[in-house]
HTML snippet that shows the backbone in 3Dmol.js (N, CA, C, O; Angstrom):
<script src="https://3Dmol.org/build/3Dmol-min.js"></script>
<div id="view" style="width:600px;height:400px;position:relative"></div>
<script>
const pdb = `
ATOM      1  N   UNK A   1      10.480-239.380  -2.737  1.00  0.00           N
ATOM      2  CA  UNK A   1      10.716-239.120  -1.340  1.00  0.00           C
ATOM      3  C   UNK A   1       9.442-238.658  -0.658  1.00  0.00           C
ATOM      4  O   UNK A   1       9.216-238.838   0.539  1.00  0.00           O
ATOM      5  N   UNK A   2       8.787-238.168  -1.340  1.00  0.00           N
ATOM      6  CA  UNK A   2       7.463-237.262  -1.339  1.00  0.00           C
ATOM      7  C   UNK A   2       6.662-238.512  -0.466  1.00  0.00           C
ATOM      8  O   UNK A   2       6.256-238.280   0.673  1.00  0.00           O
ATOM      9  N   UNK A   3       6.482-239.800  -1.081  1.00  0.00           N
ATOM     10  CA  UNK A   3       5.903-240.984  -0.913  1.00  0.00           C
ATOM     11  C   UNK A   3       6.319-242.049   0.503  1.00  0.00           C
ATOM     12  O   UNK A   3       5.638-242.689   1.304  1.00  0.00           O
ATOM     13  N   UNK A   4       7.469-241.883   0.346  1.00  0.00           N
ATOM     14  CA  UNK A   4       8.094-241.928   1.477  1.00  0.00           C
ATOM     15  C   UNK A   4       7.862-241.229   3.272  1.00  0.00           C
ATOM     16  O   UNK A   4       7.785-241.710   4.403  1.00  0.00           O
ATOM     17  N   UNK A   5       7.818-239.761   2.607  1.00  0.00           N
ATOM     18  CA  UNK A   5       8.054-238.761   3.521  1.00  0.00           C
ATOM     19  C   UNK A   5       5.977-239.302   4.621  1.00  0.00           C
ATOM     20  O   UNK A   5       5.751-239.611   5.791  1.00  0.00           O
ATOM     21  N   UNK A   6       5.071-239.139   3.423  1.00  0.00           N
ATOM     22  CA  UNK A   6       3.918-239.346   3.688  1.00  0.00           C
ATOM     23  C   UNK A   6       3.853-240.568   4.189  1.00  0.00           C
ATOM     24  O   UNK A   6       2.801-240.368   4.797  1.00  0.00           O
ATOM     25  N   UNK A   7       4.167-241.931   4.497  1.00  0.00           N
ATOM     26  CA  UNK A   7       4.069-243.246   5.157  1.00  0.00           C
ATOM     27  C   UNK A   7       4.506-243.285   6.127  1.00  0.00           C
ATOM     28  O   UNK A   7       3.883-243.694   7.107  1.00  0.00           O
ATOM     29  N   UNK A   8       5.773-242.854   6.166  1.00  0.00           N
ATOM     30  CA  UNK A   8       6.844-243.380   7.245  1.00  0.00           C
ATOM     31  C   UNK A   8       6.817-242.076   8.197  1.00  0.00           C
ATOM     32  O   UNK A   8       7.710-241.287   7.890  1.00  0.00           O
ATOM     33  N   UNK A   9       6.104-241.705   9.155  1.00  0.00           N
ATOM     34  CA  UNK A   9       6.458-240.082   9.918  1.00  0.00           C
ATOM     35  C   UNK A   9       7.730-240.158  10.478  1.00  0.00           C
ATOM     36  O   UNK A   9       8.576-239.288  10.273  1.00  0.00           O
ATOM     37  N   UNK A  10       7.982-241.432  11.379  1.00  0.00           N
ATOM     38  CA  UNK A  10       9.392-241.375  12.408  1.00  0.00           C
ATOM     39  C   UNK A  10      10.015-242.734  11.736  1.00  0.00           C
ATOM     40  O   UNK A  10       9.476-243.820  11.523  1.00  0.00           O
ATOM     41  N   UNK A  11      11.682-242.160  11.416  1.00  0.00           N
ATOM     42  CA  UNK A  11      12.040-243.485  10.923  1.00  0.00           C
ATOM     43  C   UNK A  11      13.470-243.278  11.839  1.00  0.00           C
ATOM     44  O   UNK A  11      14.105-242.231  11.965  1.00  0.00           O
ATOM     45  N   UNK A  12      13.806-244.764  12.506  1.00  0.00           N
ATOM     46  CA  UNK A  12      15.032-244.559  12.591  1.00  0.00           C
ATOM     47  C   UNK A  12      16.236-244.894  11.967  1.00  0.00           C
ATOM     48  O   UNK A  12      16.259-244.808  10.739  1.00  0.00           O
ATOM     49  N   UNK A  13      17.350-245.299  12.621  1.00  0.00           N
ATOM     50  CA  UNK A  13      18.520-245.391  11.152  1.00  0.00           C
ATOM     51  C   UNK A  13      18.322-246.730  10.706  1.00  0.00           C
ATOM     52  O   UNK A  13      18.696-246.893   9.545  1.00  0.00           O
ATOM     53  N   UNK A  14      17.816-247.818  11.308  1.00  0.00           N
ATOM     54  CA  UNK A  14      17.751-249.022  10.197  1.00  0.00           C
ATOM     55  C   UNK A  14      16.640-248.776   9.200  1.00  0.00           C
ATOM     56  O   UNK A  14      16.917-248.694   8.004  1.00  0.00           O
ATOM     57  N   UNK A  15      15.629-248.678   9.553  1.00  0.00           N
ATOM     58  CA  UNK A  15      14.698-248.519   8.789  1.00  0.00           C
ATOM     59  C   UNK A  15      14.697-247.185   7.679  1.00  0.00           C
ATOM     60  O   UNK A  15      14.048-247.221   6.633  1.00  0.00           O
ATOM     61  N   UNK A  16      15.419-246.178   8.040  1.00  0.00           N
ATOM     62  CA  UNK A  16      15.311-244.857   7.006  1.00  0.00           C
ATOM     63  C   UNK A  16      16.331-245.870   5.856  1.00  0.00           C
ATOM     64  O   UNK A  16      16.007-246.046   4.682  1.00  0.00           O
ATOM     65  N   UNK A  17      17.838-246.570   6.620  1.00  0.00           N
ATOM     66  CA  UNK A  17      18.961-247.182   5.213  1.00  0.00           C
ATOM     67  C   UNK A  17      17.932-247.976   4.672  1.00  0.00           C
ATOM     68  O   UNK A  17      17.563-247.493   3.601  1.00  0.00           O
ATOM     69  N   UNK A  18      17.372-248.909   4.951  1.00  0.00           N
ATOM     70  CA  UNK A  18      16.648-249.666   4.170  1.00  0.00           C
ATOM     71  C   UNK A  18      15.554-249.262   3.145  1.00  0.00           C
ATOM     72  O   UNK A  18      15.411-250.068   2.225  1.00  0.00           O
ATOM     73  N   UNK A  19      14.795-248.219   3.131  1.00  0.00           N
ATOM     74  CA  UNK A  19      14.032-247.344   2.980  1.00  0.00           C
ATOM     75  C   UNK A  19      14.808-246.509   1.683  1.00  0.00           C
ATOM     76  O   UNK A  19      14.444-246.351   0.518  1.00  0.00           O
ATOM     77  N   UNK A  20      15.789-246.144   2.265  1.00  0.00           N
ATOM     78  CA  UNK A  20      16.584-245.179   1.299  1.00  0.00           C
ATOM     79  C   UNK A  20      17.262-245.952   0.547  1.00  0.00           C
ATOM     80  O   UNK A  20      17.381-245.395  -0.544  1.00  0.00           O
ATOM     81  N   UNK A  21      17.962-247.319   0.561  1.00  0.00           N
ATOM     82  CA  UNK A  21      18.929-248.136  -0.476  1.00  0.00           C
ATOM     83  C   UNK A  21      17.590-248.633  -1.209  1.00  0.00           C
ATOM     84  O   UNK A  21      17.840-248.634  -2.415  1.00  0.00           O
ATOM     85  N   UNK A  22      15.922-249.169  -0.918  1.00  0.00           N
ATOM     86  CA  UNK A  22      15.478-249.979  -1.809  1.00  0.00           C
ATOM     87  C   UNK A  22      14.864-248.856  -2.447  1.00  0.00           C
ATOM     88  O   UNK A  22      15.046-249.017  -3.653  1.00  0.00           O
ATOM     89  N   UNK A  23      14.062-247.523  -2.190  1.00  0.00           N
ATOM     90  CA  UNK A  23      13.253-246.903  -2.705  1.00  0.00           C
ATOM     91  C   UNK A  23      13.890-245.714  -3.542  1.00  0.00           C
ATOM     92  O   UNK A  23      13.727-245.667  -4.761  1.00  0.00           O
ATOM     93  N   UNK A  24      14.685-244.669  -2.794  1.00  0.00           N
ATOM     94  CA  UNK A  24      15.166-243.262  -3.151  1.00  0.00           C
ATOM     95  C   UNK A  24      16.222-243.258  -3.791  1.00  0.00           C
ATOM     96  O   UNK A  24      16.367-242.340  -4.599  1.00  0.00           O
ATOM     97  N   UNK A  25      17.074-244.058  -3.677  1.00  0.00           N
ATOM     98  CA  UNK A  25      18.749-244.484  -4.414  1.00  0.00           C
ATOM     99  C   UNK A  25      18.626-245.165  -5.621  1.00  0.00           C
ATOM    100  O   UNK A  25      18.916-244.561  -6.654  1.00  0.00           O
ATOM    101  N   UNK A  26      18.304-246.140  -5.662  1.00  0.00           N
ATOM    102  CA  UNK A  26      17.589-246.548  -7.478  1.00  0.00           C
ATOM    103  C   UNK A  26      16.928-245.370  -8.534  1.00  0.00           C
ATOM    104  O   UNK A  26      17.183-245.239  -9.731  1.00  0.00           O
ATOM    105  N   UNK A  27      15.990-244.557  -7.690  1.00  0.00           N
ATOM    106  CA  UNK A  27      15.802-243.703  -8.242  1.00  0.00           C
ATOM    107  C   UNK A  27      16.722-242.623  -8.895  1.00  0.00           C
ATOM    108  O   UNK A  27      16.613-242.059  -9.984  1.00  0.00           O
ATOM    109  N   UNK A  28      17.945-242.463  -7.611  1.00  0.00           N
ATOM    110  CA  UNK A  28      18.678-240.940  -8.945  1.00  0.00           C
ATOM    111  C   UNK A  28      19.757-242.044  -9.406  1.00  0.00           C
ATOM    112  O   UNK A  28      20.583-241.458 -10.107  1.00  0.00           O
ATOM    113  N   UNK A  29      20.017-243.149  -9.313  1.00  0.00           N
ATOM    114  CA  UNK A  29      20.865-243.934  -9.653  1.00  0.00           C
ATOM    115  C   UNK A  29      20.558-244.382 -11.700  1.00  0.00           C
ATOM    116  O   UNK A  29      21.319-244.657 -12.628  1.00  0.00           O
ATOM    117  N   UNK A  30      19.243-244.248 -11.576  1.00  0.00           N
ATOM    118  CA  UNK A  30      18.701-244.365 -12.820  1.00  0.00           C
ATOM    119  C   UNK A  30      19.477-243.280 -14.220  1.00  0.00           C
ATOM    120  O   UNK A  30      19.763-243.383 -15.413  1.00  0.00           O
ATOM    121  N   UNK A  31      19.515-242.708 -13.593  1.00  0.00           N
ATOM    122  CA  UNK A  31      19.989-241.350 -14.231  1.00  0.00           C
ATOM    123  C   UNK A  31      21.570-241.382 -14.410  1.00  0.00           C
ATOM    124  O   UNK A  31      22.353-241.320 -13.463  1.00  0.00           O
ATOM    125  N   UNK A  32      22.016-241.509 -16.034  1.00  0.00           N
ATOM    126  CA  UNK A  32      23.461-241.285 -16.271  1.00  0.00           C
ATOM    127  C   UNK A  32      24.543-240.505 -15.056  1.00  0.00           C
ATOM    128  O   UNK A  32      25.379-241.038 -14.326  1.00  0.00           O
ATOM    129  N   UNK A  33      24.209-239.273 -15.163  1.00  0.00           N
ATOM    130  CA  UNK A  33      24.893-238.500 -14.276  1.00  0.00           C
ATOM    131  C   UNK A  33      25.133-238.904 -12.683  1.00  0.00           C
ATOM    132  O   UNK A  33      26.143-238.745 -11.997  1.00  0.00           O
ATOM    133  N   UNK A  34      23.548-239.619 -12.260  1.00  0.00           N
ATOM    134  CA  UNK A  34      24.022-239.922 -11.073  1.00  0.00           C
ATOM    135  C   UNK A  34      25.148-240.580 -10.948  1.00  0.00           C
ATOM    136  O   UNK A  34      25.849-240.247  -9.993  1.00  0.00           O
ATOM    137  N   UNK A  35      25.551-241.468 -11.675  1.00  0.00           N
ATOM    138  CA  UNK A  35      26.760-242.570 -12.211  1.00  0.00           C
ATOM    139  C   UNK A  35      28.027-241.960 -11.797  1.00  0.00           C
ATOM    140  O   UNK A  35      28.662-242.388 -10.833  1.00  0.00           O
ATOM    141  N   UNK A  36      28.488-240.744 -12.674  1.00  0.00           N
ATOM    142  CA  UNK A  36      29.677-240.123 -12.488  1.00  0.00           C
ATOM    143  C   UNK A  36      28.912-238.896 -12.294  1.00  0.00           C
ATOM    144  O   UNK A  36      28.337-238.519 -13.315  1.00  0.00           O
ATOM    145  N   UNK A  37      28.771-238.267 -11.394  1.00  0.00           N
ATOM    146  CA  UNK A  37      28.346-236.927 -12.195  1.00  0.00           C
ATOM    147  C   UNK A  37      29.792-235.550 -12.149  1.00  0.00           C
ATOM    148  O   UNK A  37      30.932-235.530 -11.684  1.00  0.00           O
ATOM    149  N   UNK A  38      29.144-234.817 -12.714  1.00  0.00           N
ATOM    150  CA  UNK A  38      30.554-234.394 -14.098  1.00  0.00           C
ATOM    151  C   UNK A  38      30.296-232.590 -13.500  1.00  0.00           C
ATOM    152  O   UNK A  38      31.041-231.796 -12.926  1.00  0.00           O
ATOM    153  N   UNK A  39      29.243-232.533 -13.861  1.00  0.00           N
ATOM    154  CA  UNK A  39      28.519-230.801 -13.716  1.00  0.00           C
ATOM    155  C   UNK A  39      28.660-230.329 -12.104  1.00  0.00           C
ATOM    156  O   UNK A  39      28.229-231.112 -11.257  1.00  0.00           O
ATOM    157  N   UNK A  40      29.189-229.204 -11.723  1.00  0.00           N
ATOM    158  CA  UNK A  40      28.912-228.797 -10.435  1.00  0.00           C
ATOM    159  C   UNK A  40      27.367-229.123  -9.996  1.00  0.00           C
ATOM    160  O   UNK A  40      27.036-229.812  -9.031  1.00  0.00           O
ATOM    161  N   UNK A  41      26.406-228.399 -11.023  1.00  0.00           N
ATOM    162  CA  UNK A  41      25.017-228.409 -10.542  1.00  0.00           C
ATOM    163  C   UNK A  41      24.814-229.684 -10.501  1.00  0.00           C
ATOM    164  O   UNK A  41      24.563-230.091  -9.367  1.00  0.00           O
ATOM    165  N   UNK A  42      24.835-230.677 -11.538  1.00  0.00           N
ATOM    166  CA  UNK A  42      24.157-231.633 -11.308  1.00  0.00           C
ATOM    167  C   UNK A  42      24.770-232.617  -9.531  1.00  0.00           C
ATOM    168  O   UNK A  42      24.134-233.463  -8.902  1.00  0.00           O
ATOM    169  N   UNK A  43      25.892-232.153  -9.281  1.00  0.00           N
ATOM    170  CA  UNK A  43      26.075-232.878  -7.467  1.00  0.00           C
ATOM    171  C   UNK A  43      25.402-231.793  -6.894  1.00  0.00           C
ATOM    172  O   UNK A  43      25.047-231.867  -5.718  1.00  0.00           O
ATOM    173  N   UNK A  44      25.259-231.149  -7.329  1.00  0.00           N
ATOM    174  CA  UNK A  44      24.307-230.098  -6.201  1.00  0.00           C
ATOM    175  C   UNK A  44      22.732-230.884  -6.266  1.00  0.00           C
ATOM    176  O   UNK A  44      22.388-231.407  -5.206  1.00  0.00           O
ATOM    177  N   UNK A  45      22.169-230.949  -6.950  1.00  0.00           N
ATOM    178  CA  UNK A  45      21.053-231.526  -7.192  1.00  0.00           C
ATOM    179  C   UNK A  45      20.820-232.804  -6.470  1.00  0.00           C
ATOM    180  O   UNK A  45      19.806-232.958  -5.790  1.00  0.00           O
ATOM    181  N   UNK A  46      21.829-233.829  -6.608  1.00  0.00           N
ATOM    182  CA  UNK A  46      21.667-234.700  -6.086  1.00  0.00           C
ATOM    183  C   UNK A  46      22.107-234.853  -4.429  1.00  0.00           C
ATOM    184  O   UNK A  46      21.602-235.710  -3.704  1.00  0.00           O
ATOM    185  N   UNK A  47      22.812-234.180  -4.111  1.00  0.00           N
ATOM    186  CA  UNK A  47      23.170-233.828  -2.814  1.00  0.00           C
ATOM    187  C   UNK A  47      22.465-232.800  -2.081  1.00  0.00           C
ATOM    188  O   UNK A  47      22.879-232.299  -1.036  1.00  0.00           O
ATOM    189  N   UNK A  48      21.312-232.485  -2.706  1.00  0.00           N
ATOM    190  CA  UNK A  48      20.253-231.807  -2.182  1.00  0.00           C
ATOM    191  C   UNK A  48      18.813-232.770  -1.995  1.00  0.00           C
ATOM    192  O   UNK A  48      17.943-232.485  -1.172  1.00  0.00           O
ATOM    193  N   UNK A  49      18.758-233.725  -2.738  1.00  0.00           N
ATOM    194  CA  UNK A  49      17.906-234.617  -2.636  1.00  0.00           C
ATOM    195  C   UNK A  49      18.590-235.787  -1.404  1.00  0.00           C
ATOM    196  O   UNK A  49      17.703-236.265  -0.696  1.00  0.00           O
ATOM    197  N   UNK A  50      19.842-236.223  -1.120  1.00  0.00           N
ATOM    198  CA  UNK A  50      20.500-236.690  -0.411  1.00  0.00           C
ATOM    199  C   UNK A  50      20.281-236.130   1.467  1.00  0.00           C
ATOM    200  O   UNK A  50      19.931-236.731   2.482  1.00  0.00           O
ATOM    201  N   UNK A  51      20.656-234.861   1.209  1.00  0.00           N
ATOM    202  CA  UNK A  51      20.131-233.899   2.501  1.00  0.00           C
ATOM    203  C   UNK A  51      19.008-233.753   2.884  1.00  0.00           C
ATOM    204  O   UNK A  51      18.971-233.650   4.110  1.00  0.00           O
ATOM    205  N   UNK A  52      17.875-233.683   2.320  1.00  0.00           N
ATOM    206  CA  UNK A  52      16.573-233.380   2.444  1.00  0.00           C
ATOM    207  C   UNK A  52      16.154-235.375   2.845  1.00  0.00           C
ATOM    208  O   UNK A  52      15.261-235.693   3.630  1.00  0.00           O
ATOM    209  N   UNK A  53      16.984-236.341   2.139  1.00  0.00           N
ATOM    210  CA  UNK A  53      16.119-237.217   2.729  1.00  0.00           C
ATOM    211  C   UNK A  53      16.831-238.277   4.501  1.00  0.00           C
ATOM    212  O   UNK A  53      16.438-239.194   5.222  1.00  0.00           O
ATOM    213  N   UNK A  54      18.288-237.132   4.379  1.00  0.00           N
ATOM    214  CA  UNK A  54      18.830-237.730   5.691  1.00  0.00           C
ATOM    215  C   UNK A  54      17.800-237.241   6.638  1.00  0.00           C
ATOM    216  O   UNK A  54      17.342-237.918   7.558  1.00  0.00           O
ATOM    217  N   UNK A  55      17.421-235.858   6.319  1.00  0.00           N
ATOM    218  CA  UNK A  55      16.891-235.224   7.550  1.00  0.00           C
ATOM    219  C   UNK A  55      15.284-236.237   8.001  1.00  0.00           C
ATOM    220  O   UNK A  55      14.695-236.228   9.083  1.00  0.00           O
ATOM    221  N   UNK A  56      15.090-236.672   7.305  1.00  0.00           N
ATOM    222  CA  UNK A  56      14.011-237.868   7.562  1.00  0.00           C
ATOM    223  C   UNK A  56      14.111-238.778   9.036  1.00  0.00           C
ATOM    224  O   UNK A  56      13.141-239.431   9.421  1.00  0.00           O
ATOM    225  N   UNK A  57      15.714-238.721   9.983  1.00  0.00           N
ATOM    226  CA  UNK A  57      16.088-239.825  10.819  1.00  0.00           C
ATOM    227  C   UNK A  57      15.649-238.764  11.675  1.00  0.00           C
ATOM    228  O   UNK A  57      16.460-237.848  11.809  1.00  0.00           O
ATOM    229  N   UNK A  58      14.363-238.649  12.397  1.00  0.00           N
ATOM    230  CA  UNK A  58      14.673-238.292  13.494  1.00  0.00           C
ATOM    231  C   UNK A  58      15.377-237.992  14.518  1.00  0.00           C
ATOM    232  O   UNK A  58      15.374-236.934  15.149  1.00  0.00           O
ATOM    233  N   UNK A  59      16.012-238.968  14.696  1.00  0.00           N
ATOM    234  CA  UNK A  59      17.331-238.526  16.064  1.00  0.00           C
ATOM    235  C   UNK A  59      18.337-237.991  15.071  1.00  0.00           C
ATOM    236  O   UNK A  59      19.138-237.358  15.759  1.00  0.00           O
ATOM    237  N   UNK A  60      18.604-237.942  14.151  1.00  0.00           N
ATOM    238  CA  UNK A  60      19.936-236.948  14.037  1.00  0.00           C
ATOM    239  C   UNK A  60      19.156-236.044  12.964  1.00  0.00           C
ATOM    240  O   UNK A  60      20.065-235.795  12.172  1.00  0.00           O
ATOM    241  N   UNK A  61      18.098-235.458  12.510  1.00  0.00           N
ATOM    242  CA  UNK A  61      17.622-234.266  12.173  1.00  0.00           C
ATOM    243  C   UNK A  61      18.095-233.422  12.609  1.00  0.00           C
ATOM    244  O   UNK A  61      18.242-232.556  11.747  1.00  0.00           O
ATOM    245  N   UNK A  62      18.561-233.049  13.800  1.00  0.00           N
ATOM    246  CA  UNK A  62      19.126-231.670  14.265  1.00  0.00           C
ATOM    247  C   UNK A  62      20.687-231.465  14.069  1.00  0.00           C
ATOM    248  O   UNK A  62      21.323-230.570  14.625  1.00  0.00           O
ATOM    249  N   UNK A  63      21.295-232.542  13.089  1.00  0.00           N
ATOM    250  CA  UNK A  63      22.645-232.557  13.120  1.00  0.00           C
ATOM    251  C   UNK A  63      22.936-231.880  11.756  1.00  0.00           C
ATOM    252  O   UNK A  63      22.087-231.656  10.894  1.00  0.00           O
ATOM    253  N   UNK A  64      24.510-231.532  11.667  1.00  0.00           N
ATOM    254  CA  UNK A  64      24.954-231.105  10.083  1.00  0.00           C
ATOM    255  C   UNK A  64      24.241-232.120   9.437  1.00  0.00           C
ATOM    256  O   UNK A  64      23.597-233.014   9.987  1.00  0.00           O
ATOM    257  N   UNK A  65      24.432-231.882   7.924  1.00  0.00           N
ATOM    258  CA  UNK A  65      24.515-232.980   7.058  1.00  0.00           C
ATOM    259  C   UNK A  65      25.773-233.732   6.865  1.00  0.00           C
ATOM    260  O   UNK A  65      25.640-234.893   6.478  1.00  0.00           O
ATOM    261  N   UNK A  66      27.215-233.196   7.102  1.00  0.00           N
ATOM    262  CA  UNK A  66      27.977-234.240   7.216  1.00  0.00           C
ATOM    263  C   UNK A  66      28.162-235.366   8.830  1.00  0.00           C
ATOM    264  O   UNK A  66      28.612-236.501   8.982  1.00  0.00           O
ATOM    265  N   UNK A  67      27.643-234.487   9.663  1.00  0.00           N
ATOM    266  CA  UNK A  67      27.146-235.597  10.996  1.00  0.00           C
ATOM    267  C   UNK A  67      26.793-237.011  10.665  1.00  0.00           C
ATOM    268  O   UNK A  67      27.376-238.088  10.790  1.00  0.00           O
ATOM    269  N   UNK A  68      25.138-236.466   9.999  1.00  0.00           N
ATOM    270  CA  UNK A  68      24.073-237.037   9.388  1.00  0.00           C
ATOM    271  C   UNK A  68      24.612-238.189   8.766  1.00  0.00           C
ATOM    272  O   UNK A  68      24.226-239.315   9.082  1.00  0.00           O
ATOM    273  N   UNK A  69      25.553-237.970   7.827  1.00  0.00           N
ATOM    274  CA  UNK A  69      25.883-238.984   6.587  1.00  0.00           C
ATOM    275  C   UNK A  69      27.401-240.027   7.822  1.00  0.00           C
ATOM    276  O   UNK A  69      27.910-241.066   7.401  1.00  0.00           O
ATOM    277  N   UNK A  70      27.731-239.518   8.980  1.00  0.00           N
ATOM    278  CA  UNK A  70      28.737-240.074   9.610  1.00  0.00           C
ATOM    279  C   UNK A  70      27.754-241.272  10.053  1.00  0.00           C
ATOM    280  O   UNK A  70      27.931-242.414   9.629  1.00  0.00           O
ATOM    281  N   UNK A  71      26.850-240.985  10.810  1.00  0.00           N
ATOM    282  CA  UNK A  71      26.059-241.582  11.936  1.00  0.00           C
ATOM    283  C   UNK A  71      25.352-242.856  11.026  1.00  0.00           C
ATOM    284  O   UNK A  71      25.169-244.034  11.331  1.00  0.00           O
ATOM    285  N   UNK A  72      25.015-242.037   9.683  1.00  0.00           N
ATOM    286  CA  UNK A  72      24.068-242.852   9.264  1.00  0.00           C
ATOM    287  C   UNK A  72      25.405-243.875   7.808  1.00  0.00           C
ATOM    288  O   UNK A  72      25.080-244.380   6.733  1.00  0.00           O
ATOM    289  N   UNK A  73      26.775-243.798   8.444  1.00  0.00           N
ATOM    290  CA  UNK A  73      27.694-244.171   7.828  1.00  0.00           C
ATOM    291  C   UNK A  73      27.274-244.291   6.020  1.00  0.00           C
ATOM    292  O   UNK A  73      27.352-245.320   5.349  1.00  0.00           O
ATOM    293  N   UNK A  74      26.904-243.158   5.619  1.00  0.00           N
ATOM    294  CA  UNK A  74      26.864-243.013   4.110  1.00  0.00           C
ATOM    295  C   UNK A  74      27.664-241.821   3.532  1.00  0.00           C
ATOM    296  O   UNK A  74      27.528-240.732   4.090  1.00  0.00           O
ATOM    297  N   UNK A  75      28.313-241.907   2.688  1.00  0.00           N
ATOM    298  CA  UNK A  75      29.160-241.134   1.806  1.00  0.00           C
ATOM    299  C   UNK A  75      28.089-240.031   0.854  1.00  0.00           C
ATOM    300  O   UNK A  75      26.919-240.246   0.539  1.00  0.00           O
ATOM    301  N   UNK A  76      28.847-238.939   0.571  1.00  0.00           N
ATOM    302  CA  UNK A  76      28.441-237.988  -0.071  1.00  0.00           C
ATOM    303  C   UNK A  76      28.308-238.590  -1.538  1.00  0.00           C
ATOM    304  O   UNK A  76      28.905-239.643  -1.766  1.00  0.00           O
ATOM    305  N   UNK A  77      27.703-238.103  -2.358  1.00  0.00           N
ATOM    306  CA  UNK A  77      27.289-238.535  -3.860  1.00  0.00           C
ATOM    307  C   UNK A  77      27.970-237.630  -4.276  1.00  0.00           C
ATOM    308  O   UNK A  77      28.898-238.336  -4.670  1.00  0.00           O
ATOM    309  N   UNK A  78      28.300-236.563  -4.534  1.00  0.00           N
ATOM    310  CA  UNK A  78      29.569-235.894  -5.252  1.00  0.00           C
ATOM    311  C   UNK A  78      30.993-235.745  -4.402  1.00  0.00           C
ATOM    312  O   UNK A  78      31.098-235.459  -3.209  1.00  0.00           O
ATOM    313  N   UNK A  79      31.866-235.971  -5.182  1.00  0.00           N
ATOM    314  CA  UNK A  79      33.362-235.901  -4.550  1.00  0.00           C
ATOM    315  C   UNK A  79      33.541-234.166  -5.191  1.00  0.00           C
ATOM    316  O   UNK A  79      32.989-233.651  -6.163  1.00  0.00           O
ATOM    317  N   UNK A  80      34.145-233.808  -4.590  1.00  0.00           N
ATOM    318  CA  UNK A  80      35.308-232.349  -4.623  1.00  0.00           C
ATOM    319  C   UNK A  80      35.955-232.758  -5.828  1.00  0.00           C
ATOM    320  O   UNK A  80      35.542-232.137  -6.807  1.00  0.00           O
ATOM    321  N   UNK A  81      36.640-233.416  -6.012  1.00  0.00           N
ATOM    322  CA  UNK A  81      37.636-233.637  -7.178  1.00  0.00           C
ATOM    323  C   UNK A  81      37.062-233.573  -8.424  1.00  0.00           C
ATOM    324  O   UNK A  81      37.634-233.113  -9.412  1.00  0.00           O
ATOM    325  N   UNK A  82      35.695-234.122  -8.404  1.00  0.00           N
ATOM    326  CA  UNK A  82      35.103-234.394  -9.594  1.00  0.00           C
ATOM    327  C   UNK A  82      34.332-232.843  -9.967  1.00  0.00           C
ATOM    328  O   UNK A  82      33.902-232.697 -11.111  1.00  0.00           O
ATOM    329  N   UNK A  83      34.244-232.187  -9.382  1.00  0.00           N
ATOM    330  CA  UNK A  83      33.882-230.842  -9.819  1.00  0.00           C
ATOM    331  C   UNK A  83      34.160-230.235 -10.983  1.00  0.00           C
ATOM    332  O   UNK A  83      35.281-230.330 -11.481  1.00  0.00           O
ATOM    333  N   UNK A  84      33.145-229.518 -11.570  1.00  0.00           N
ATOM    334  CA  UNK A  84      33.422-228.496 -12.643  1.00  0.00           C
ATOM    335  C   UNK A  84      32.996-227.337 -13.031  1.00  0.00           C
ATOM    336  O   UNK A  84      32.373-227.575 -14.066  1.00  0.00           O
ATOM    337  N   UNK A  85      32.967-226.502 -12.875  1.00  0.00           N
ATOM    338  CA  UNK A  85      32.336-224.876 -12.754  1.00  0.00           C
ATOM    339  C   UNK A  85      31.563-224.834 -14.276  1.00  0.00           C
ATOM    340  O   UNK A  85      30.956-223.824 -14.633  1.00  0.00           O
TER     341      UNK A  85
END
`;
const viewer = $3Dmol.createViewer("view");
viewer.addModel(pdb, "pdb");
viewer.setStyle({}, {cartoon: {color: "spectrum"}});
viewer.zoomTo();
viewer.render();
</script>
């Protein structure tokens, strides 16, 4: 994201989805857990990397993160159900 963050200063929502499905999403997708993930922490982790790279869209930076994920019509990477303390 780091790589990302440094190229692209202003992205808007076509260009951040495109950006984010070819570059940042393969990436935690690589990873078993991203798959199902099982561990409270580990959706924390990834839904912290998720948040940090919505806030990348300029025009909705100033919004929640569930705004964020409305506008930019993407779903959360951990479900509630799947939780485990």
């Amino acid at each position: 994201m780091g790589m990302v963050r440094r190229n692209f200063r202003r992205l808007d929502k076509e260009d951040f989805l495109l950006i984010y499905k070819k570059y940042i999403r393969p990436h935690m997708e690589y990873c078993v857990q991203a798959w199902s993930p099982y561990l409270k922490k580990v959706i924390e982790c990834l839904e912290k990397v998720q948040r940090s790279a919505t806030k990348m869209v300029h025009e909705f930076c100033h919004l929640s993160y569930e705004q964020r994920l409305r506008n930019l019509e993407m779903i959360p990477l951990g479900s509630e159900e799947t939780e485990v303390t």
